[in-house]
N, C-alpha and C positions, 0 to 999 in steps of 0.2 A: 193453467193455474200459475200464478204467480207467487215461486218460492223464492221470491229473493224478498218478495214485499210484506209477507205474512208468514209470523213463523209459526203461529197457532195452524196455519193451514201446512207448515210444515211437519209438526209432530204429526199432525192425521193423518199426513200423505205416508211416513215412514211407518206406523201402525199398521196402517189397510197393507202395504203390502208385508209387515209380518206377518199379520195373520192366513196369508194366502196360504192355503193348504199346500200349496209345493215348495215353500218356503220353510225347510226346516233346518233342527239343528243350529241357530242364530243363537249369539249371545249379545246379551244387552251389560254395561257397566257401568251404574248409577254411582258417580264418584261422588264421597266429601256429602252425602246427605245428613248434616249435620243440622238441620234449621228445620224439624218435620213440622207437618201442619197437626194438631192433636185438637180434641174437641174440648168446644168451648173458645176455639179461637177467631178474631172478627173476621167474617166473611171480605173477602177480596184483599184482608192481609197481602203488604209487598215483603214481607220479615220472612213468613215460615209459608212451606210450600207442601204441597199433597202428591208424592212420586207416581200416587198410582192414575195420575191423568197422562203420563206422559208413557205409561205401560200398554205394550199389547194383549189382548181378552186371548190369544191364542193361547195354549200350552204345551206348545210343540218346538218350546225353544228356552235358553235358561236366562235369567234377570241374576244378576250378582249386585247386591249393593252395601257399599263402605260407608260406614259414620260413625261417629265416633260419640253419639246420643244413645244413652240409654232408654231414651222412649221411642225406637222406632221395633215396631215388634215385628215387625212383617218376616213370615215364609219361617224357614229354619236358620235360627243361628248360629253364627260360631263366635265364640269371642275371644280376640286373639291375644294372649299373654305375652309379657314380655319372654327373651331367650333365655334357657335357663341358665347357659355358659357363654364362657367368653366364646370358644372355639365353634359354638354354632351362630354368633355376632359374627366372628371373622371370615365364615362361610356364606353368609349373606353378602358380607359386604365385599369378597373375593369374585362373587358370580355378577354382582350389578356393576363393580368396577371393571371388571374383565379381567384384572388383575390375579395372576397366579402366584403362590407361594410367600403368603405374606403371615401363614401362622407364627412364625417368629418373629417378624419384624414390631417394635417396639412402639411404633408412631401408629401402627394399625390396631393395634394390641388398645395403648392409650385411648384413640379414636371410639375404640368400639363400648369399653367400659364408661364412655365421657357420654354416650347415649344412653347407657341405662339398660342396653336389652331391647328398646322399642325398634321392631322390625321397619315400621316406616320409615323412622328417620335415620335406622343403615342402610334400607333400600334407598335415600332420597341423597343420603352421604354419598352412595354406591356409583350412584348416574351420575352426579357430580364429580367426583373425582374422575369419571372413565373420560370423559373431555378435557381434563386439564394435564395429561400429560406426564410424562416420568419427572421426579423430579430427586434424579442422582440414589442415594440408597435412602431418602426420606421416602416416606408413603403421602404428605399430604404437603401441600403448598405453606411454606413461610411469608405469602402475601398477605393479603387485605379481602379479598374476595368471598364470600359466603355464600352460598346458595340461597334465591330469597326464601324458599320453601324450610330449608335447615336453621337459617335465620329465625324464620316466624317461631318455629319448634321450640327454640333457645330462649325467645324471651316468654312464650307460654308457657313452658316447666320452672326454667331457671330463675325468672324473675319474675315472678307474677304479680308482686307488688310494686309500683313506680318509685324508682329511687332517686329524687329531685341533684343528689351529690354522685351520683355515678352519672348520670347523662351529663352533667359538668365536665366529669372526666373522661367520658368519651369523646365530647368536644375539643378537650384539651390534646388528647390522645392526635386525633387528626389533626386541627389546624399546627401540631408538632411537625408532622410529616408531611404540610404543601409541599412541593418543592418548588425552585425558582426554575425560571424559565429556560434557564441554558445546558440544566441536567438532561443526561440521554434519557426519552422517553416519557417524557416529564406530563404530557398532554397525557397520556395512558394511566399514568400510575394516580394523575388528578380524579380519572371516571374511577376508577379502584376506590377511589377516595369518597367521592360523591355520594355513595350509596350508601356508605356508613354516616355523613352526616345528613345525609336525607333525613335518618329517622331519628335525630334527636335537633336538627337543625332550625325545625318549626317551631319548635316551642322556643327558642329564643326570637323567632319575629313574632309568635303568639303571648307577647310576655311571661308565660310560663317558666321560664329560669331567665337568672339573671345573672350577666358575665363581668357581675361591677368587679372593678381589679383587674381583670383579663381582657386588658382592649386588645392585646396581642393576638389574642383568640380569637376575636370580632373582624379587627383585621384580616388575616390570615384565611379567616372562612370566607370574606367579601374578595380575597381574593380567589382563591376557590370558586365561588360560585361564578366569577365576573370571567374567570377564564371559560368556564361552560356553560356561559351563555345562561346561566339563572340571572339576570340582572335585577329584576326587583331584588331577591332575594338578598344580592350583594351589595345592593345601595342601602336595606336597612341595615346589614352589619358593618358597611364601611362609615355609617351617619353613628351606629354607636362606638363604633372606634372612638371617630372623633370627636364625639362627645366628651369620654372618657378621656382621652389622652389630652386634650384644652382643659380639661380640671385637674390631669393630674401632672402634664408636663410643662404645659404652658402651650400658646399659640403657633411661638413661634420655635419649638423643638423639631429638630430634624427629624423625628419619627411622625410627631401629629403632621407634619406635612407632607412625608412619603403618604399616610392616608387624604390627606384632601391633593394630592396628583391622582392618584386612582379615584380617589370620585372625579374628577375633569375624566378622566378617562372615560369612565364607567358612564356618565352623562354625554360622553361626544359616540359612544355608541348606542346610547338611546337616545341620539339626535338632538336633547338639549343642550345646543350649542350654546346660548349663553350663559347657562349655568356650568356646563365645562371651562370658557373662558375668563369666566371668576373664578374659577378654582386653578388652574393654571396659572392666573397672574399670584393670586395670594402665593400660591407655594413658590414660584420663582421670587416676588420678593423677600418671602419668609426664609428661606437661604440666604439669601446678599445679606438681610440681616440678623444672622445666627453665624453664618462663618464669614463674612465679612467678602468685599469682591475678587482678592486674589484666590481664596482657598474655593470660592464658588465656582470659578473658571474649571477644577478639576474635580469636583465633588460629582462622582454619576448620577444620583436621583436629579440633581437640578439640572445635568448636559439631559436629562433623559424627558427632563419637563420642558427643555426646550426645544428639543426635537418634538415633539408634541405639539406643543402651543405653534410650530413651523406647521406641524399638518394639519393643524385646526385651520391657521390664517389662510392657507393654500386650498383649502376646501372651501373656505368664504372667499375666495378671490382678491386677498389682498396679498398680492402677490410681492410687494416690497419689503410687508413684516415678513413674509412667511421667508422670506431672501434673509433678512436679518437672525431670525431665530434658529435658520440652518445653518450659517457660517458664524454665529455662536456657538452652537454645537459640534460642528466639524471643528471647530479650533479646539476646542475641549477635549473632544473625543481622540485627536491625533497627538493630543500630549499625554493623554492618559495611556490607550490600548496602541499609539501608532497607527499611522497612515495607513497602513496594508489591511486594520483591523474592518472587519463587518461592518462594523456599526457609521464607520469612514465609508464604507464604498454605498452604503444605504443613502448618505446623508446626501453624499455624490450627485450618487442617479437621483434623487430631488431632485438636486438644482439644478441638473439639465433637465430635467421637465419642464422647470419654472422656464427656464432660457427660451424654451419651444412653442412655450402657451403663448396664444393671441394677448395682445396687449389690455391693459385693463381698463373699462371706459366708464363716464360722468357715473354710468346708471352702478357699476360694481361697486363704487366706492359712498353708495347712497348709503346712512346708516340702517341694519339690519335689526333684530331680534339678535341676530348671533355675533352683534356688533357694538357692544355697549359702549355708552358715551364715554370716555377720560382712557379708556383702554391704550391709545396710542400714547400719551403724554403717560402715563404711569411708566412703560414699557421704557420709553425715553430718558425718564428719570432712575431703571433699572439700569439701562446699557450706560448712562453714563456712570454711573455708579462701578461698575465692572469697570470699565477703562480707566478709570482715576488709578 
């Protein structure tokens, strides 16, 4: 028999042998049957399901099952009240944490009256917390982290009605706290982050809310998602950045163009190369013309667009812009952060690669998709621009 192929012939196989008479003393634990099948419902229903197909005809072993439906009647029941006191909450939640001597402590105390007395959701507190570790004389973490299980809990009781102005403010709440790239841990604290805007994230690409006003917000989530790899996700909120920020700052504002570098970005790792290379140019000359060529030589987001637009060219083989747009950047970067800086010895080792690579021939420099026509003469008319 093949149980990896058929799982209907799975439940049977696991049946026949409870009922085997030498088989006793077994418990079965039917979790979460909350969807029963009741009569009068259409046959072959995928919504609500009939537990006792998946039960053994023995009775020489016991069936426990959780739901939290009051139409399922089966066998004897108990039905489980909330705790009548705090101090039997904090014994629940001292045995599932593992955690000893916490009747005094005030963050546990808090913790257990903020559930209400529901034993499941101190048991689901309880296993949660027993993985995350001491932290100093607090009982629970001052992170971001929730248990999906305790999460779900919270918006079934707490909020049972959708509130269109708080999921705004939960948005807000996070894209507050991305952090930028060069904070310790910063890739970590983003997944922390991720899973709080997962669930209110979809309804701003579902048009379901609307973040007119807070392109900051749009931004900030596009870059959030673009750091962990959601890049659809982050191409619609960085497209309504810049929506927003072209009607409300202008085209050529130093912020609407930090967002259209992150779409070249965001595009040269979804492989649209020539729509990265349009966005790349526009923000490099949208700089020259917003701070003018000398103040653009030391402004980071443009040294940072042109390191970019360097590893754009260098990935198409044109290896003389991509020479250009590095030792644009290496001059930039060694007046701002100095020679010894990162970002200097990065730009470095490039151009000794470039130095290394096989020379580039008739067929390299034939026009691309990822090489649109005027791109060189535009560039041209930037660099001199800078050097006047």
């Amino acid at each position: 028999m093949d149980l990896d192929g058929d799982l209907d012939q799975v439940v049977e196989a696991v049946k026949a042998w409870l009922d085997l008479p030498k088989n006793k003393r077994w418990l079965i634990i039917y979790d979460n049957y909350d969807n029963p099948k009741l009569p009068g419902d259409a046959e072959g229903s995928t919504v609500t399901v009939d537990v006792l197909q998946f039960l053994p005809r023995s009775d020489h072993g016991s069936v426990v099952i959780t739901t939290r439906s009051s139409q399922v009647r089966l066998g004897h029941r108990i039905h489980v009240q909330k705790l009548p006191s705090v101090q039997d909450g904090l014994e629940v939640l001292s045995n599932t944490s593992g955690r000893k001597g916490i009747q005094d402590d005030l963050d546990a105390i808090a913790l257990v009256k903020e559930l209400d007395g529901l034993p499941l959701a101190l048991s689901i507190a309880g296993a949660y917390l027993e993985h995350t570790g001491p932290f100093g004389s607090k009982f629970g973490s001052r992170g971001y982290s929730v248990h999906s299980c305790v999460h779900a809990w919270m918006v079934f009781v707490l909020n049972k009605k959708w509130d269109k102005s708080m999921a705004i403010l939960a948005l807000t709440c996070v894209a507050a706290e991305v952090p930028s790239a060069d904070k310790k841990d910063w890739w970590l604290l983003e997944r922390r982050l991720l899973r709080h805007v997962t669930r209110q994230g979809h309804l701003v690409v579902e048009d379901k809310v609307d973040l007119e006003g807070l392109d900051w917000v749009s931004h900030e989530l596009g870059r959030l998602y673009a750091n962990q790899d959601k890049l659809a996700q982050a191409e619609v909120m960085f497209i309504r950045a810049l929506q927003g920020k072209e009607e409300a700052l202008g085209p050529d504002h130093t912020s609407t163009l930090d967002t259209v570098n992150n779409l070249g970005i965001l595009y040269k790792n979804q492989g649209k190369l020539a729509e990265a290379e349009k966005m790349y140019a526009r923000a490099l000359q949208g700089y020259v013309n917003a701070l003018g060529p000398e103040l653009v030589s030391s402004y980071l987001p443009a040294l940072n667009t042109m390191s970019a637009f360097g590893d754009l060219f260098s990935q198409t083989d044109r290896k003389d812009m991509a020479k250009a747009m590095y030792n644009r950047a290496l001059s930039g970067y060694t007046t701002v952060q100095g020679p010894s800086s990162e970002r200097c010895s990065e730009i470095e080792g490039r151009l000794q690669a470039l130095q290394i690579m096989p020379g580039e021939t008739e067929t390299q420099h034939k026009p691309t998709e990822a090489k649109p026509l005027g791109t060189k003469s535009r560039l041209q008319r930037i660099f001199r621009r800078l050097k006047a």
